[in-house]
C-alpha positions in Angstrom: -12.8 -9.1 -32.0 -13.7 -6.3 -29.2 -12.1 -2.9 -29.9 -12.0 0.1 -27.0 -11.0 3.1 -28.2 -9.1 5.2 -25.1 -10.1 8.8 -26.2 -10.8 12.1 -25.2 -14.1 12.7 -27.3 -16.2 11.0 -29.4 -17.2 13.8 -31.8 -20.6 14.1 -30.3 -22.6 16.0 -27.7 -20.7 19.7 -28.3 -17.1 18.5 -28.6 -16.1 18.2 -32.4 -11.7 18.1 -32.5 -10.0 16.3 -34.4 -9.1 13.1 -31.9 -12.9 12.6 -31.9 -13.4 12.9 -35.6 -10.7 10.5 -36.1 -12.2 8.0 -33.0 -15.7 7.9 -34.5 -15.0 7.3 -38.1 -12.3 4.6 -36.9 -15.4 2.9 -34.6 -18.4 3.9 -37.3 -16.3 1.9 -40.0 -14.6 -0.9 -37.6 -18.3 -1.9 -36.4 -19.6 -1.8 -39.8 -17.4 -4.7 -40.6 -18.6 -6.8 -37.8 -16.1 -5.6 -35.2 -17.4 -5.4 -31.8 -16.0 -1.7 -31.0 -16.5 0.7 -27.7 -15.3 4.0 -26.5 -14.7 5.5 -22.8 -14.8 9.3 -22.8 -15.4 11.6 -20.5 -19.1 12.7 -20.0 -20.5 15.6 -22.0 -23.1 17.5 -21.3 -26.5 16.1 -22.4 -24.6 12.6 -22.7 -26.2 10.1 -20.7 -23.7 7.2 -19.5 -24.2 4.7 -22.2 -24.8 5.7 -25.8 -25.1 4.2 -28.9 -23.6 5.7 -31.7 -23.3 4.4 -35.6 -23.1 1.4 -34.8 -20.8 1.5 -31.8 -21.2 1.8 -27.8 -20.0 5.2 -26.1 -19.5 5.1 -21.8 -19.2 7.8 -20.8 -17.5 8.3 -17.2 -18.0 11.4 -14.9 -15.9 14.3 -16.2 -16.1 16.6 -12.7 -15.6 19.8 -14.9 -15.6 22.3 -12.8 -13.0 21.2 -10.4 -9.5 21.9 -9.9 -7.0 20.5 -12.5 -5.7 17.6 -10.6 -8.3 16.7 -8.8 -10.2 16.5 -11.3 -7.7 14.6 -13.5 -7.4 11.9 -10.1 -11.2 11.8 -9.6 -12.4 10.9 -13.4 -9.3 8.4 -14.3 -10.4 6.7 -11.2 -14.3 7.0 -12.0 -13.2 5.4 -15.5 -11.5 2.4 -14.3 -14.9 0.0 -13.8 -15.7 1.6 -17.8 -12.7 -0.3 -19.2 -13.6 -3.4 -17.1 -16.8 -3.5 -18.1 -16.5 -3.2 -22.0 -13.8 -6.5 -21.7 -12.3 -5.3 -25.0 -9.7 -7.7 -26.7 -7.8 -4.1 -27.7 -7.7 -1.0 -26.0 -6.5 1.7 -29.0 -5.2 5.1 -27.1 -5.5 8.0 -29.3 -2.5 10.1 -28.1 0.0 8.6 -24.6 -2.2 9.9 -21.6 -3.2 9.2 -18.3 -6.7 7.5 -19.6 -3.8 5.1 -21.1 -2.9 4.4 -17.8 -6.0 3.9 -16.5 -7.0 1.4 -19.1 -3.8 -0.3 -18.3 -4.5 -0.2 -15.0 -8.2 -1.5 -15.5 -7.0 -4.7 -17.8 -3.3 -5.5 -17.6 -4.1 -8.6 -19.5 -5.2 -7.5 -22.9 -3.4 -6.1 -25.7 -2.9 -1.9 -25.9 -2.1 0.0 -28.4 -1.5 3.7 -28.8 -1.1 6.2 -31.4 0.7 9.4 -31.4 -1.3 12.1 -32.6 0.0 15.0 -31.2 2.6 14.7 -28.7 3.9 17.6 -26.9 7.8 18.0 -26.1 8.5 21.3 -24.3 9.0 23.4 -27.5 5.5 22.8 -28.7 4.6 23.8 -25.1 6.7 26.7 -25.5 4.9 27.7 -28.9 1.8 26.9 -26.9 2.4 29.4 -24.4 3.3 32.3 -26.6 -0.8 32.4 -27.3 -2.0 31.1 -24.3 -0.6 32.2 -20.8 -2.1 29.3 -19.1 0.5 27.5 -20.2 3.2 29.7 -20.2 6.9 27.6 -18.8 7.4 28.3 -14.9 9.0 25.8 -12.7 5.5 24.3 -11.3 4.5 23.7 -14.7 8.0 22.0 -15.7 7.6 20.2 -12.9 4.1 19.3 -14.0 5.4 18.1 -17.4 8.7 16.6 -16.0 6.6 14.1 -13.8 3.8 13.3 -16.9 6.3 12.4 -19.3 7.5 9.7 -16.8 4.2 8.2 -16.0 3.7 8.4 -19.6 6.8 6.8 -20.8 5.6 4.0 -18.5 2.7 3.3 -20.2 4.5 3.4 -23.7 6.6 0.8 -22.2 3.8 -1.2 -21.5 2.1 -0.7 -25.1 2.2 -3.9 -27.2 2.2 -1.4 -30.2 3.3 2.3 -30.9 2.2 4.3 -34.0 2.4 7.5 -35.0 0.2 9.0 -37.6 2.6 11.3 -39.5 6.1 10.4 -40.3 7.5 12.9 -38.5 6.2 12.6 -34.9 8.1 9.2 -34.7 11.7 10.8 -33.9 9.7 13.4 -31.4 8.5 10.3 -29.8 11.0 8.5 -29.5 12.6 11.4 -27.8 10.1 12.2 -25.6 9.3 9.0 -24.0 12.8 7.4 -24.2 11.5 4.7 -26.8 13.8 1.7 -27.8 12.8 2.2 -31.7 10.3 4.9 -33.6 6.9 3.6 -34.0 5.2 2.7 -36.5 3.2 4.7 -39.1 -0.6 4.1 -38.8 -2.7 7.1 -41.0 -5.5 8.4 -40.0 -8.8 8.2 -42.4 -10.6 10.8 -44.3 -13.5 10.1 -46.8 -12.8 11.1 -50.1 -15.7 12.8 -51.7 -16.9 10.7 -55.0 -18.0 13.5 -57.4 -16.2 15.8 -59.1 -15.0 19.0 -57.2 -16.5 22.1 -58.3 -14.3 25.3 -56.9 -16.1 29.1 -56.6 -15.9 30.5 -59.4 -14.6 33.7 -57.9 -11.8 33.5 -55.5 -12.8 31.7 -51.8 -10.7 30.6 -48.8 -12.0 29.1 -45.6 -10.6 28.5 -42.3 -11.6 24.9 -40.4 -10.3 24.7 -36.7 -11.2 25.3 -33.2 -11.7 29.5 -32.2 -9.0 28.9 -29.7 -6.0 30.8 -28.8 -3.5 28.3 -30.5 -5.3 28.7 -33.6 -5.4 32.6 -33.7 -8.4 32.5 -35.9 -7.9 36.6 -35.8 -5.1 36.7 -38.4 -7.6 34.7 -40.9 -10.6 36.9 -40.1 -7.9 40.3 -40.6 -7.3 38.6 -44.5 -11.1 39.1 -45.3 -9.9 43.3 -44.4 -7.0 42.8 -47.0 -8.7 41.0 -49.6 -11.9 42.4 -49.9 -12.6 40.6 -53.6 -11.9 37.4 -52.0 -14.6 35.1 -50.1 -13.7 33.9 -46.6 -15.2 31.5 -44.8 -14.4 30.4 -41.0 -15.9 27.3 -40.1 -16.0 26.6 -36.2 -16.1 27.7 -33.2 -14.5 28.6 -29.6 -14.7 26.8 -26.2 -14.7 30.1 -24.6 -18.3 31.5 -25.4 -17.3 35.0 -24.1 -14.2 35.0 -26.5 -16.0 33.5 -29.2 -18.8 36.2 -29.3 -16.9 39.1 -29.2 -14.7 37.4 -32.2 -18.2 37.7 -34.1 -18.9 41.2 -33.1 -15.6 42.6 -34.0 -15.5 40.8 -37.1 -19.5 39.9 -38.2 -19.4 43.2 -40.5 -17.3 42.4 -42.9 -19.0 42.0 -46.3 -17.1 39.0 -48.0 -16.6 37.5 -44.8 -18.8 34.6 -43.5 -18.8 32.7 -40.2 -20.5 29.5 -40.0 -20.2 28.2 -36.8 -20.3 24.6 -35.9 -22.0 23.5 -39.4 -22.4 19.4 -40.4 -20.1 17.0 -42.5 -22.3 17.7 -45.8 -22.1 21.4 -45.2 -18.5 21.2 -44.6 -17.9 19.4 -47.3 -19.7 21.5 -50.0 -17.3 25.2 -48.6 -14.3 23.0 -49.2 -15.3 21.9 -52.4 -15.5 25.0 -53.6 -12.5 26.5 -51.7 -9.4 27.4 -53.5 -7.5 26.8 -50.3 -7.9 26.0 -46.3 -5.5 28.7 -44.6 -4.8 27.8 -41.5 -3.2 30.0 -39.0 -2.5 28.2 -36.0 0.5 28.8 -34.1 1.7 24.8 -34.0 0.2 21.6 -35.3 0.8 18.4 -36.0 -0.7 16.4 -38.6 -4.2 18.2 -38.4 -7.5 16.2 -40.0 -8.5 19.3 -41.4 -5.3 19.3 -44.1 -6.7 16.3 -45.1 -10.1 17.0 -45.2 -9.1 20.1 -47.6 -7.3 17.7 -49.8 -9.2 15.5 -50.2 -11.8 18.0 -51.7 -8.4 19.0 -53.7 -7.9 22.1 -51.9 -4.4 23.4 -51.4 -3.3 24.1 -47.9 -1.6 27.6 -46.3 -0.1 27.2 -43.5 2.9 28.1 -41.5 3.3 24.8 -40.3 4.4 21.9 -42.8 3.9 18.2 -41.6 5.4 15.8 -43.3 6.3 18.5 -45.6 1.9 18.5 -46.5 2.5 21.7 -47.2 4.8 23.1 -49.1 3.8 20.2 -51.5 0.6 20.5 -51.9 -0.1 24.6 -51.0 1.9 27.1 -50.1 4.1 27.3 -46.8 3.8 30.7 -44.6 6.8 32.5 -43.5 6.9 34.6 -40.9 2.8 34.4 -40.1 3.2 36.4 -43.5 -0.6 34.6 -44.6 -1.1 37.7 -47.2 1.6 36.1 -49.3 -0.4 33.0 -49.6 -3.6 34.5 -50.3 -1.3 36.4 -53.6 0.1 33.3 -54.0 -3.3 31.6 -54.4 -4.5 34.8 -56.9 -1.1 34.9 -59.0 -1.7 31.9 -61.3 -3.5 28.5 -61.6 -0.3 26.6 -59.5 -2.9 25.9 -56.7 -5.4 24.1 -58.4 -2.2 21.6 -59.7 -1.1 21.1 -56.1 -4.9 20.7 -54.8 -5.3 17.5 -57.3 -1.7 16.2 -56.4 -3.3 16.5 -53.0 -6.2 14.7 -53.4 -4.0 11.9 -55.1 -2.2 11.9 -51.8 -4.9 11.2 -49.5 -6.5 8.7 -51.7 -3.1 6.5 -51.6 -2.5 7.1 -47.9 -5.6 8.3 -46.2 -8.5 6.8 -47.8 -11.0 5.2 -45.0 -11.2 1.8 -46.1 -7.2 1.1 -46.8 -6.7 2.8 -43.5 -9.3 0.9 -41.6 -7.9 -2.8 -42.9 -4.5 -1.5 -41.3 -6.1 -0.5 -38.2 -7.6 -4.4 -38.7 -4.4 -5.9 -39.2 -2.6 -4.0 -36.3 -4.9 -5.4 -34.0 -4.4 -9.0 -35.1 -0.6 -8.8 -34.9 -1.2 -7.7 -31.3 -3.1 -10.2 -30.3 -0.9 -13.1 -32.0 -3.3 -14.1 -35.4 -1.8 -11.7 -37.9 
């Protein structure tokens, strides 16, 4: 079997979100089980045009950054077409309905396509968008401009021979969105789950894992470490905007129990949530982000204002009101999150763990091309 993944990024060459993180451990473990497995992506810099990558084959197709929004998004889908040809894939997997879906349609309208909604956007989380980011603030040219994408999009869907979602509660938004005949499906996304025992700070720690962007208004985490001087924080990451993203650090590099990583690796990232006693994330909207189930996995509670599939105000403590103090007291007031961060971990091993999510990926891809 020949898998193409339709994606974005591939978690490589400076671009780390969480589509990519979930595209290359989907291709790292498909090919390790003998599955033939590709991705098309856009070009990055210092990527040449065909890569190998644990195991699997990345093309990349010519991005034209630096060129105007819709030229640019004409120019590359077209420069990507002869990419999906070439890899002659038996399934083409979208991560998220987009116009690289169409694209891939376009390029082989005789083989079996898949998508999966990660992170579909219906005008409210556009709206929530906007309130942090005035590029895409609601006028008419942008209704317009989301008006005719849903269209084109709800196309494709149409043309899918399989819809998932990977939270529960994206399906309905879906459906809505794109005028679907029935919710789709729940596929999970994978996380590894560490294999030792988790050993927390002894002393109380917090750490923040997420793009510096506007949208995930990494400032209200960093303005904590002010609050709660006898508490370590940690913010893990970095923004796309290297002018905004340097004076974050300035403003902010001072602060004694504060620390700011960067971009750091999986090992790395894996020992500060170990030994976090919670991942607060402060993001203005989300869906169902990687990073929650990173945290629990490592059986760190989450706080959060947002609560997918009700993640968590399970298993951490749900923000009200961008009130994120609250959660840090919570977190100091008693032992309740170190209860919620094992229930957590529980979680993700029953619905998120990398090999019982893989096989489903697996099996998905037989039923759609008539053996399973």
């Amino acid at each position: 079997m020949r898998v193409c993944f339709v994606s974005p990024e591939a978690f490589a060459w400076g671009v780390h979100g969480g589509f990519g993180y979930v595209t290359r451990t989907l291709a790292r473990e498909l090919a390790g089980r003998g599955v033939d497995v590709s991705v098309v992506t856009p070009r990055r810099k210092g990527q040449r045009e065909v890569e190998e990558l644990d195991g699997f084959t990345v093309y990349g197709y010519p991005s034209h950054a630096g060129e105007g929004h819709i030229l640019r998004a004409i120019r590359s889908r077209l420069d990507s077409l002869p990419y999906y040809k070439m890899v002659d894939a038996d399934v083409y997997h979208s991560q998220e309905a987009s116009y690289n879906t169409v694209a891939a349609q376009h390029a082989a309208p005789r083989k079996a396509h898949v998508i999966t909604f990660q992170d579909p956007y219906d005008v409210e989380e556009w709206r929530r968008i906007g309130l942090v980011e005035s590029t895409y603030a609601m006028n008419p040219v942008f209704g317009a401009r989301l008006w005719l994408e849903r269209r084109v999009l709800a196309h494709a869907c149409r043309g899918a021979d399989a819809l998932y979602t990977q939270a529960h509660f994206l399906a309905p938004r879906a459906n809505r969105l794109y005028w679907l005949k029935e919710d789709p499906a729940f596929l999970p996304n994978p996380v590894y789950i560490p294999r030792r025992t988790m050993r927390k700070s002894p002393t109380p720690m917090v750490c923040f894992l997420a793009r510096w962007d506007p949208q995930k208004r990494v400032e209200l985490f960093l303005e904590l470490a002010r609050r709660f001087p006898d508490v370590g924080f940690v913010a893990i990451g970095q923004g796309h905007n290297s002018a905004r993203d340097a004076g974050l650090r300035r403003l902010y590099g001072r602060i004694p129990n504060l620390r700011l990583t960067g971009f750091i690796d999986e090992e790395e990232k894996s020992r500060v949530l170990e030994a976090s006693w919670a991942l607060v994330n402060t993001s203005v909207r989300e869906a169902l982000p990687v990073s929650f189930l990173e945290a629990l996995a490592h059986e760190t509670p989450i706080i959060s204002g947002e609560d997918p599939d009700s993640i968590t105000s399970t298993f951490g403590y749900r923000v009200e009101g961008d009130d994120y103090s609250s959660g840090v007291a919570w977190l100091l007031a008693s032992e309740e999150w170190r209860v919620r961060g094992r229930n957590g971990r529980r979680y993700v091993e029953a619905t998120h763990e990398v090999g019982g999510v893989v096989q489903m990926h697996i099996d998905a891809y037989w039923r759609v091309l008539g053996e399973g």
